[in-house]
C-alpha positions as CSV (number, residue, x, y, z in Angstrom):
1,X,-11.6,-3.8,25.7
2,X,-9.3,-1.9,23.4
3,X,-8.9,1.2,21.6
4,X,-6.1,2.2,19.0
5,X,-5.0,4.9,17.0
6,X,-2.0,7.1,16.8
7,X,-0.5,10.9,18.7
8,X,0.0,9.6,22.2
9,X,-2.9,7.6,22.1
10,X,-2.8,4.2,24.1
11,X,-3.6,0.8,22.3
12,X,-4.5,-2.7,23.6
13,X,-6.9,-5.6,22.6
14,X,-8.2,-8.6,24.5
15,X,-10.8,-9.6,22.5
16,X,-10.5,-12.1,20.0
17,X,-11.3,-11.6,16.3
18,X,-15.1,-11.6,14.9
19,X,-15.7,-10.5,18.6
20,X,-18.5,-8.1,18.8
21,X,-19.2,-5.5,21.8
22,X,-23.0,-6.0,24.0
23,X,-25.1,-2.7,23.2
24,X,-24.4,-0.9,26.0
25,X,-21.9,1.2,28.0
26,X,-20.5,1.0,31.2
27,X,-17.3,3.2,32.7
28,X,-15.0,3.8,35.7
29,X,-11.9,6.0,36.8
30,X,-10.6,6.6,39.6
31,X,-10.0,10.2,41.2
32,X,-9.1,12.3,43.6
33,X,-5.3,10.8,44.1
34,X,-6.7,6.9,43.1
35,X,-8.6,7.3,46.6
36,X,-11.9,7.2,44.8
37,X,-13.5,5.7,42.1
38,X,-16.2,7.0,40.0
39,X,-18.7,4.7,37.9
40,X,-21.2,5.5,35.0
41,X,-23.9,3.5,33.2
42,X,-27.0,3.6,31.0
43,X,-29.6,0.8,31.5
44,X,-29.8,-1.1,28.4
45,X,-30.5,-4.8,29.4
46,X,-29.5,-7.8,26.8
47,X,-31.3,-10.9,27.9
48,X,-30.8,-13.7,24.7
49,X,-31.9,-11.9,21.3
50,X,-33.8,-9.1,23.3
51,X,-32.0,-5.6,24.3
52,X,-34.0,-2.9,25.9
53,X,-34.0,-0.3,28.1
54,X,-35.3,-0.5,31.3
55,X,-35.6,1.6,34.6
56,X,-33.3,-0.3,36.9
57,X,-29.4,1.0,37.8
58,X,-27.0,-1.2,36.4
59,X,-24.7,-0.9,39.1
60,X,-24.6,-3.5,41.2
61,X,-23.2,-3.5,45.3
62,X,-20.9,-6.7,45.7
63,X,-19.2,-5.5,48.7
64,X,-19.6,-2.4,51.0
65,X,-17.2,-0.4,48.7
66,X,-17.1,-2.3,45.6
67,X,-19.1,-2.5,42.5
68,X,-20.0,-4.7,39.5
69,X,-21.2,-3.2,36.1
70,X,-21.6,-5.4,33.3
71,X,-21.9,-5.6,29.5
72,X,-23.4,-9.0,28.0
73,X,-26.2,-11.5,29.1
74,X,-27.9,-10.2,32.0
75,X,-29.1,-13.6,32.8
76,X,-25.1,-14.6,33.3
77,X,-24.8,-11.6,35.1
78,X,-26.7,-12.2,38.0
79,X,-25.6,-15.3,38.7
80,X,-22.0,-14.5,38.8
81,X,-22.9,-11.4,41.1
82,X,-24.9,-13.3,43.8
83,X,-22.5,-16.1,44.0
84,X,-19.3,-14.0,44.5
85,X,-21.1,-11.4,46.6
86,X,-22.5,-14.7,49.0
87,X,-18.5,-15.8,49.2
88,X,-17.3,-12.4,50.2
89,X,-19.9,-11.8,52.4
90,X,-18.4,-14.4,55.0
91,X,-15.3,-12.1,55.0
92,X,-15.1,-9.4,57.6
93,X,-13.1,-6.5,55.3
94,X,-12.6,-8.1,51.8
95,X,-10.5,-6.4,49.5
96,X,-11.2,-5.4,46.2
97,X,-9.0,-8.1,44.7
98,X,-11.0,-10.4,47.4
99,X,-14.1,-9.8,45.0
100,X,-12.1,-10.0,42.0
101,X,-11.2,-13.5,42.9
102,X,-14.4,-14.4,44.2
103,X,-16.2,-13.2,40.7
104,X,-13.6,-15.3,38.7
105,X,-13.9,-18.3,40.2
106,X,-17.8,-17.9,39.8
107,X,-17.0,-16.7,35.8
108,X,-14.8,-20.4,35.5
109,X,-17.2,-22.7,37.5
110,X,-20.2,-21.2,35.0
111,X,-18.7,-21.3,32.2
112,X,-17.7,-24.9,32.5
113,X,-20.8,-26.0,33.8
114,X,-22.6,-24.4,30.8
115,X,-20.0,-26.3,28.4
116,X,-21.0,-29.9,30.8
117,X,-24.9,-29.4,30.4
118,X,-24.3,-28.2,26.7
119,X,-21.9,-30.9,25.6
120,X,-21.7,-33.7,28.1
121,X,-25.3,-34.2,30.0
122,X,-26.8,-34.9,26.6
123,X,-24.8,-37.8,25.6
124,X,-25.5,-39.1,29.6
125,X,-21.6,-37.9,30.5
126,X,-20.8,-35.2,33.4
127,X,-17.2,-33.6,32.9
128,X,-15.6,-36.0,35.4
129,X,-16.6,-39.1,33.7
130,X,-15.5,-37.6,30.4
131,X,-11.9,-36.9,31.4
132,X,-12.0,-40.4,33.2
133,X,-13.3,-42.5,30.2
134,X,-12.2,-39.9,27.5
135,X,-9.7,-43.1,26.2
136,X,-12.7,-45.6,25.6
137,X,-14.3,-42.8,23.2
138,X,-13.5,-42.4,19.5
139,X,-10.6,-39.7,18.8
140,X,-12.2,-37.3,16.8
141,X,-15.4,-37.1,19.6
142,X,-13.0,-36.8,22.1
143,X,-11.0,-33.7,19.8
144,X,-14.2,-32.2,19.3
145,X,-15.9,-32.5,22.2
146,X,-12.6,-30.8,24.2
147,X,-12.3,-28.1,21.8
148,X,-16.4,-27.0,22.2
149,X,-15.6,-27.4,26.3
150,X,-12.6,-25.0,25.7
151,X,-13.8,-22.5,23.5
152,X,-17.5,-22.3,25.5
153,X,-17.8,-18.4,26.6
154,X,-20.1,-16.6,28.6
155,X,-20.4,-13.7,26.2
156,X,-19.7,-11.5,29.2
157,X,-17.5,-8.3,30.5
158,X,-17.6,-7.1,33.9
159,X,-15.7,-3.6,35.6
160,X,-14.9,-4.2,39.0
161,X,-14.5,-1.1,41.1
162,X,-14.0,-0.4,44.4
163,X,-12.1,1.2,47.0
164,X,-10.4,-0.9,50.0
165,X,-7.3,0.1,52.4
166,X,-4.7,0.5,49.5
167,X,-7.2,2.9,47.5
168,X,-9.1,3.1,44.5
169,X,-9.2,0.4,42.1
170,X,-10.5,-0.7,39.2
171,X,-10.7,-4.4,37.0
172,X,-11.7,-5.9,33.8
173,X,-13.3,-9.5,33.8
174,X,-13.4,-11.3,30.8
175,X,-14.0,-14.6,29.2
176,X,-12.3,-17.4,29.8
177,X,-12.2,-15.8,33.3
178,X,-9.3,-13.7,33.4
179,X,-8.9,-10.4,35.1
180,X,-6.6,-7.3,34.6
181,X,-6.0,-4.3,36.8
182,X,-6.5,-1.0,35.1
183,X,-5.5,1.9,38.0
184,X,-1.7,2.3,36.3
185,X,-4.7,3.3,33.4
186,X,-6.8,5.0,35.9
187,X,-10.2,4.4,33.2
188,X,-12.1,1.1,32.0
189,X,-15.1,1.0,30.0
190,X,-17.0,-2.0,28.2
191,X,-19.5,-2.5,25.6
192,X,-20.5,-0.6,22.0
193,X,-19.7,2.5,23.7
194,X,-16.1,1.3,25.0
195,X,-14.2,3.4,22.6
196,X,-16.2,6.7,22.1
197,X,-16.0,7.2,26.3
198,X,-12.2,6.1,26.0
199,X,-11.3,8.6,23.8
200,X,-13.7,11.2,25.4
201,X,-11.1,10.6,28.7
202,X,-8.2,10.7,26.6
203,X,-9.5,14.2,24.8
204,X,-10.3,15.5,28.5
205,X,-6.6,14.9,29.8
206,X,-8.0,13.0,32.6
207,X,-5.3,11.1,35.1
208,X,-5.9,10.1,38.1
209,X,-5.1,13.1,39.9
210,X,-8.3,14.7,38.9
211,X,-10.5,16.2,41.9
212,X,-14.3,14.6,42.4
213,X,-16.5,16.7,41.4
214,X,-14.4,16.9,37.8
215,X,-14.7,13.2,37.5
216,X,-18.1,12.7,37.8
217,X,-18.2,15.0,34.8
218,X,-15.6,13.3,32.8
219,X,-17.6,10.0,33.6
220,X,-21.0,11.8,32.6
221,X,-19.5,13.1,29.8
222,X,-17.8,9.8,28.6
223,X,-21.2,8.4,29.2
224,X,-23.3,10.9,26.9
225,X,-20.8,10.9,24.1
226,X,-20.9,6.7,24.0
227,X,-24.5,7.6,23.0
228,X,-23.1,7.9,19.3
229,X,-22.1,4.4,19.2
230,X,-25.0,2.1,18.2
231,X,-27.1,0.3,20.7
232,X,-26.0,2.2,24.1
233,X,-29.0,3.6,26.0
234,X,-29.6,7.2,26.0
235,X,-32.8,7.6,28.0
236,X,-31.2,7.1,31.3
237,X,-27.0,8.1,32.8
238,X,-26.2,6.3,36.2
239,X,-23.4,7.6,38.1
240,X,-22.0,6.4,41.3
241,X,-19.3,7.4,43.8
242,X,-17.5,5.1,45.6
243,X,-15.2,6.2,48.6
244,X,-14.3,4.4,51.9
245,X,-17.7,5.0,53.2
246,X,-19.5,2.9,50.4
247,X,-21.0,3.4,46.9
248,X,-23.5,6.7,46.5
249,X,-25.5,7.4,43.5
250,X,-25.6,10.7,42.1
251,X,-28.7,12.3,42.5
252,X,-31.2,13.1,39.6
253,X,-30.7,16.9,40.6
254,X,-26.8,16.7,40.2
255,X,-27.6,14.5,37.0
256,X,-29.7,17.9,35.7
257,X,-26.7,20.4,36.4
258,X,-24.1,18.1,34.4
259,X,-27.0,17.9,31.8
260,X,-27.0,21.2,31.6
261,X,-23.0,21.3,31.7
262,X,-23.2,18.7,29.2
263,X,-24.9,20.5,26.9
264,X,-23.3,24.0,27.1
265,X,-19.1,22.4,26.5
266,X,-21.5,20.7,23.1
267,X,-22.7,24.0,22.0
268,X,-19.4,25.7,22.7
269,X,-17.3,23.2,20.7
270,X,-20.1,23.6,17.9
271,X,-19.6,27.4,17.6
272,X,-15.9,27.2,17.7
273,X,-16.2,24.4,15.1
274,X,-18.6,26.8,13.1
275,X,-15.3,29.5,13.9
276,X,-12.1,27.0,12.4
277,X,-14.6,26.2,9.6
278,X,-14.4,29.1,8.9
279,X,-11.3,30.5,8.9
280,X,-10.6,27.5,6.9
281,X,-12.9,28.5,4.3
282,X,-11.3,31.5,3.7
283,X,-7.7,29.8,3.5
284,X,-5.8,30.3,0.5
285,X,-4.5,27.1,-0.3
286,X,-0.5,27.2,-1.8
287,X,1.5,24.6,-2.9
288,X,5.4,23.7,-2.8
Protein backbone atom coordinates (compact mmCIF):
# COMPACT_ATOMS: atom_id res chain seq x y z
CA UNK A 1 0.00 0.00 0.00
CA UNK A 2 1.19 3.54 -0.44
CA UNK A 3 0.31 6.73 -1.75
CA UNK A 4 2.48 10.01 -2.18
CA UNK A 5 2.33 13.39 -3.18
CA UNK A 6 2.67 16.76 -1.57
CA UNK A 7 0.04 19.68 0.58
CA UNK A 8 -0.61 17.70 3.69
CA UNK A 9 -0.85 14.60 1.93
CA UNK A 10 0.40 11.39 3.69
CA UNK A 11 3.11 9.12 2.11
CA UNK A 12 4.24 5.45 2.78
CA UNK A 13 5.35 2.42 0.70
CA UNK A 14 5.66 -1.29 1.55
CA UNK A 15 5.87 -2.69 -1.62
CA UNK A 16 9.04 -3.47 -3.14
CA UNK A 17 10.05 -2.12 -6.58
CA UNK A 18 8.69 -3.71 -10.00
CA UNK A 19 5.77 -4.57 -7.63
CA UNK A 20 2.53 -4.40 -9.33
CA UNK A 21 -1.09 -3.99 -7.63
CA UNK A 22 -3.98 -7.20 -8.32
CA UNK A 23 -6.92 -5.59 -10.49
CA UNK A 24 -9.13 -4.92 -8.03
CA UNK A 25 -10.16 -2.76 -5.04
CA UNK A 26 -10.95 -3.35 -1.67
CA UNK A 27 -11.37 -0.56 1.36
CA UNK A 28 -11.98 0.02 5.06
CA UNK A 29 -12.27 3.01 7.71
CA UNK A 30 -13.33 3.12 10.67
CA UNK A 31 -16.26 5.53 12.10
CA UNK A 32 -18.30 6.66 14.33
CA UNK A 33 -15.49 7.46 17.21
CA UNK A 34 -13.16 4.12 15.84
CA UNK A 35 -16.33 2.00 17.30
CA UNK A 36 -17.12 0.88 13.82
CA UNK A 37 -15.68 -0.07 10.90
CA UNK A 38 -16.98 0.17 7.45
CA UNK A 39 -15.73 -2.12 4.44
CA UNK A 40 -16.14 -1.81 0.53
CA UNK A 41 -15.43 -4.05 -2.40
CA UNK A 42 -16.05 -4.89 -6.12
CA UNK A 43 -15.91 -8.60 -7.14
CA UNK A 44 -13.22 -8.99 -9.53
CA UNK A 45 -11.71 -12.44 -8.93
CA UNK A 46 -7.85 -13.21 -10.15
CA UNK A 47 -7.31 -16.91 -10.27
CA UNK A 48 -3.62 -17.53 -12.16
CA UNK A 49 -3.67 -15.50 -15.62
CA UNK A 50 -7.53 -15.19 -15.50
CA UNK A 51 -9.40 -11.92 -13.77
CA UNK A 52 -13.11 -11.60 -14.03
CA UNK A 53 -15.99 -10.51 -12.46
CA UNK A 54 -18.11 -12.61 -10.80
CA UNK A 55 -21.42 -12.41 -8.62
CA UNK A 56 -20.05 -13.46 -5.27
CA UNK A 57 -19.20 -10.71 -2.21
CA UNK A 58 -15.66 -10.48 -1.56
CA UNK A 59 -15.94 -10.03 1.91
CA UNK A 60 -15.27 -12.77 3.82
CA UNK A 61 -16.57 -13.48 7.88
CA UNK A 62 -13.38 -14.78 9.82
CA UNK A 63 -14.75 -14.13 13.20
CA UNK A 64 -18.19 -12.89 14.43
CA UNK A 65 -17.02 -9.20 14.09
CA UNK A 66 -14.18 -9.40 11.86
CA UNK A 67 -13.57 -9.54 8.19
CA UNK A 68 -11.06 -10.52 5.45
CA UNK A 69 -10.97 -8.71 1.97
CA UNK A 70 -8.36 -9.57 -0.31
CA UNK A 71 -6.41 -8.43 -3.36
CA UNK A 72 -4.31 -11.20 -5.29
CA UNK A 73 -4.72 -14.98 -6.04
CA UNK A 74 -8.00 -16.09 -4.98
CA UNK A 75 -6.82 -19.52 -4.85
CA UNK A 76 -4.27 -18.33 -1.89
CA UNK A 77 -6.91 -16.58 -0.48
CA UNK A 78 -9.06 -19.22 0.56
CA UNK A 79 -6.79 -21.15 1.98
CA UNK A 80 -5.31 -18.64 4.31
CA UNK A 81 -9.13 -17.67 5.32
CA UNK A 82 -10.32 -21.23 6.31
CA UNK A 83 -7.27 -22.08 8.13
CA UNK A 84 -7.13 -18.90 10.39
CA UNK A 85 -10.90 -18.78 10.69
CA UNK A 86 -10.70 -22.92 11.96
CA UNK A 87 -7.88 -21.60 14.62
CA UNK A 88 -9.94 -18.82 15.90
CA UNK A 89 -12.92 -20.59 15.93
CA UNK A 90 -11.61 -22.71 19.12
CA UNK A 91 -11.53 -19.28 20.90
CA UNK A 92 -14.45 -18.11 22.89
CA UNK A 93 -14.13 -13.98 22.16
CA UNK A 94 -10.96 -13.58 19.85
CA UNK A 95 -9.81 -10.36 19.31
CA UNK A 96 -9.16 -8.72 16.21
CA UNK A 97 -5.37 -9.00 16.68
CA UNK A 98 -6.33 -12.84 17.58
CA UNK A 99 -7.30 -13.14 13.77
CA UNK A 100 -4.48 -11.04 12.69
CA UNK A 101 -2.18 -13.58 14.24
CA UNK A 102 -3.98 -16.52 13.28
CA UNK A 103 -3.95 -15.19 9.34
CA UNK A 104 -0.12 -14.64 9.57
CA UNK A 105 0.92 -17.56 10.75
CA UNK A 106 -1.31 -19.24 8.03
CA UNK A 107 0.40 -16.48 5.29
CA UNK A 108 4.20 -17.83 6.68
CA UNK A 109 3.33 -21.63 6.84
CA UNK A 110 2.00 -21.26 2.99
CA UNK A 111 4.32 -19.48 1.76
CA UNK A 112 7.04 -21.68 2.82
CA UNK A 113 5.48 -24.72 1.99
CA UNK A 114 4.88 -23.34 -1.61
CA UNK A 115 8.78 -22.46 -1.67
CA UNK A 116 9.42 -26.64 -0.17
CA UNK A 117 7.21 -28.19 -2.98
CA UNK A 118 8.57 -25.52 -5.56
CA UNK A 119 12.20 -25.87 -4.74
CA UNK A 120 12.89 -28.79 -2.45
CA UNK A 121 10.27 -31.82 -3.21
CA UNK A 122 11.69 -31.88 -6.76
CA UNK A 123 15.17 -32.60 -6.07
CA UNK A 124 13.59 -35.47 -3.29
CA UNK A 125 14.50 -32.77 -0.29
CA UNK A 126 11.70 -31.43 2.35
CA UNK A 127 12.87 -28.12 4.08
CA UNK A 128 14.03 -29.94 7.22
CA UNK A 129 16.47 -32.14 5.45
CA UNK A 130 17.78 -29.17 3.49
CA UNK A 131 18.73 -27.14 6.48
CA UNK A 132 20.10 -30.52 8.05
CA UNK A 133 22.32 -31.60 5.09
CA UNK A 134 22.53 -28.07 3.48
CA UNK A 135 26.70 -28.63 4.26
CA UNK A 136 26.96 -31.90 2.09
CA UNK A 137 25.52 -29.74 -0.91
CA UNK A 138 27.58 -27.63 -3.34
CA UNK A 139 27.75 -23.72 -2.22
CA UNK A 140 26.30 -22.09 -5.01
CA UNK A 141 22.96 -24.76 -4.80
CA UNK A 142 22.83 -24.08 -1.41
CA UNK A 143 22.98 -19.84 -2.14
CA UNK A 144 20.55 -20.33 -4.66
CA UNK A 145 18.35 -22.55 -3.47
CA UNK A 146 18.02 -20.17 0.08
CA UNK A 147 17.62 -17.05 -1.80
CA UNK A 148 14.42 -18.63 -4.18
CA UNK A 149 13.03 -20.12 -0.44
CA UNK A 150 13.43 -16.44 0.85
CA UNK A 151 12.24 -14.39 -1.87
CA UNK A 152 9.02 -16.98 -2.57
CA UNK A 153 5.75 -14.70 -2.25
CA UNK A 154 2.25 -15.29 -2.19
CA UNK A 155 1.40 -12.42 -4.42
CA UNK A 156 -1.24 -11.51 -1.85
CA UNK A 157 -2.71 -8.45 0.27
CA UNK A 158 -5.30 -8.89 2.77
CA UNK A 159 -7.42 -5.86 5.02
CA UNK A 160 -8.35 -7.13 8.29
CA UNK A 161 -11.26 -5.40 9.89
CA UNK A 162 -13.11 -5.80 12.67
CA UNK A 163 -14.45 -4.58 15.79
CA UNK A 164 -13.58 -6.38 19.34
CA UNK A 165 -13.79 -4.85 23.13
CA UNK A 166 -11.15 -1.99 22.46
CA UNK A 167 -13.06 -0.84 19.22
CA UNK A 168 -12.79 -0.60 15.65
CA UNK A 169 -9.79 -1.82 13.92
CA UNK A 170 -8.31 -2.14 10.95
CA UNK A 171 -4.88 -4.26 9.32
CA UNK A 172 -2.81 -4.73 6.36
CA UNK A 173 -1.26 -8.28 5.56
CA UNK A 174 1.36 -8.53 3.27
CA UNK A 175 4.07 -10.71 1.93
CA UNK A 176 6.52 -12.13 3.64
CA UNK A 177 3.70 -12.18 6.38
CA UNK A 178 3.91 -9.04 8.06
CA UNK A 179 1.08 -7.06 9.38
CA UNK A 180 0.58 -3.30 10.24
CA UNK A 181 -2.22 -1.59 12.14
CA UNK A 182 -3.74 1.32 10.31
CA UNK A 183 -6.65 2.90 13.00
CA UNK A 184 -3.90 5.93 14.00
CA UNK A 185 -4.79 6.20 9.84
CA UNK A 186 -8.30 5.34 10.32
CA UNK A 187 -8.42 4.03 6.19
CA UNK A 188 -6.69 1.08 4.21
CA UNK A 189 -7.32 0.03 0.77
CA UNK A 190 -5.43 -2.50 -1.61
CA UNK A 191 -5.20 -3.26 -5.16
CA UNK A 192 -5.12 -1.10 -8.66
CA UNK A 193 -7.59 1.03 -7.11
CA UNK A 194 -5.47 1.60 -3.67
CA UNK A 195 -4.63 5.07 -4.53
CA UNK A 196 -7.63 6.66 -6.43
CA UNK A 197 -10.02 5.52 -3.06
CA UNK A 198 -7.02 6.94 -0.83
CA UNK A 199 -7.06 10.20 -2.17
CA UNK A 200 -10.92 10.19 -2.55
CA UNK A 201 -10.77 9.90 1.65
CA UNK A 202 -8.17 12.32 1.85
CA UNK A 203 -10.22 14.97 -0.60
CA UNK A 204 -13.42 14.05 1.67
CA UNK A 205 -11.71 15.17 5.05
CA UNK A 206 -12.57 11.91 6.48
CA UNK A 207 -11.12 11.01 10.26
CA UNK A 208 -12.31 8.81 12.27
CA UNK A 209 -14.73 10.82 13.95
CA UNK A 210 -17.07 10.62 11.07
CA UNK A 211 -20.82 9.42 11.89
CA UNK A 212 -22.08 5.97 10.01
CA UNK A 213 -24.21 6.72 7.67
CA UNK A 214 -21.37 9.42 6.16
CA UNK A 215 -18.93 6.63 6.00
CA UNK A 216 -20.62 4.24 4.19
CA UNK A 217 -20.75 7.01 1.60
CA UNK A 218 -17.13 7.96 1.75
CA UNK A 219 -16.44 4.04 1.41
CA UNK A 220 -19.00 3.95 -1.65
CA UNK A 221 -17.56 6.81 -2.94
CA UNK A 222 -13.82 5.69 -2.60
CA UNK A 223 -15.18 2.58 -4.16
CA UNK A 224 -16.86 4.16 -7.43
CA UNK A 225 -13.95 6.58 -8.01
CA UNK A 226 -11.21 3.42 -7.86
CA UNK A 227 -13.31 2.53 -11.01
CA UNK A 228 -10.82 4.86 -13.00
CA UNK A 229 -7.92 2.85 -12.21
CA UNK A 230 -7.49 -0.04 -14.61
CA UNK A 231 -8.78 -3.54 -13.91
CA UNK A 232 -11.10 -2.72 -10.71
CA UNK A 233 -14.70 -4.09 -11.22
CA UNK A 234 -17.35 -1.66 -11.87
CA UNK A 235 -20.46 -3.90 -12.35
CA UNK A 236 -20.86 -4.68 -8.69
CA UNK A 237 -19.97 -2.14 -5.01
CA UNK A 238 -20.08 -4.35 -1.77
CA UNK A 239 -20.32 -2.59 1.39
CA UNK A 240 -20.40 -3.95 4.77
CA UNK A 241 -20.86 -2.66 8.34
CA UNK A 242 -19.29 -4.05 11.04
CA UNK A 243 -20.23 -3.15 14.82
CA UNK A 244 -20.28 -5.26 18.01
CA UNK A 245 -23.19 -7.11 16.77
CA UNK A 246 -21.39 -8.64 13.70
CA UNK A 247 -20.79 -7.75 9.98
CA UNK A 248 -24.05 -6.48 7.91
CA UNK A 249 -24.15 -5.95 4.23
CA UNK A 250 -25.61 -3.00 2.93
CA UNK A 251 -28.63 -3.64 1.14
CA UNK A 252 -29.06 -3.32 -2.74
CA UNK A 253 -31.76 -0.57 -1.88
CA UNK A 254 -29.34 1.59 0.28
CA UNK A 255 -26.66 0.72 -2.61
CA UNK A 256 -29.40 2.55 -5.13
CA UNK A 257 -29.76 5.84 -2.83
CA UNK A 258 -25.81 6.28 -2.65
CA UNK A 259 -25.88 5.57 -6.47
CA UNK A 260 -28.00 8.14 -6.84
CA UNK A 261 -25.94 10.29 -4.31
CA UNK A 262 -23.03 9.17 -6.16
CA UNK A 263 -24.00 10.43 -9.15
CA UNK A 264 -25.52 13.83 -8.17
CA UNK A 265 -21.82 15.20 -5.95
CA UNK A 266 -20.30 13.97 -9.94
CA UNK A 267 -22.60 16.15 -11.69
CA UNK A 268 -22.28 18.95 -9.30
CA UNK A 269 -18.42 18.96 -9.31
CA UNK A 270 -18.80 18.82 -13.20
CA UNK A 271 -20.93 22.02 -13.42
CA UNK A 272 -18.77 23.83 -10.99
CA UNK A 273 -15.73 22.65 -13.04
CA UNK A 274 -17.63 23.83 -16.22
CA UNK A 275 -17.96 27.36 -13.73
CA UNK A 276 -13.88 27.78 -12.70
CA UNK A 277 -13.28 26.85 -16.39
CA UNK A 278 -14.70 29.47 -17.02
CA UNK A 279 -13.89 32.21 -15.18
CA UNK A 280 -10.57 31.00 -16.06
CA UNK A 281 -11.11 31.49 -19.63
CA UNK A 282 -11.90 34.84 -19.20
CA UNK A 283 -8.70 35.65 -17.01
CA UNK A 284 -6.48 38.23 -18.16
CA UNK A 285 -3.18 36.81 -17.76
CA UNK A 286 -0.32 39.59 -16.38
CA UNK A 287 3.07 39.17 -15.80
CA UNK A 288 5.74 40.63 -13.17
Amino acid sequence: MQNGGDSGTMQWSYHAPGWRPAVTVCLGILCDEASKVVVAADRMVTGGDVEFEQDVVKIHGCAHSCVVLSAGSALRQVDLIRGARAKVGQQREPSVADVVEALKERFVETRRERAEDRYLKPLGMSLAEFIAHQGRLPESQVLRLTRNIETEELDLELIIAGVDNTGGHLYYLRDPGVADCFDAIGFCAIGSGERHAELSFIRSGYSWKVALKRAVFLAYQAKRDSELAPGVGSRFTDVAVIDENGFHLVHDDVLDILGGAYQELMGFHGSSHDAVQSRIDGLELRYQ
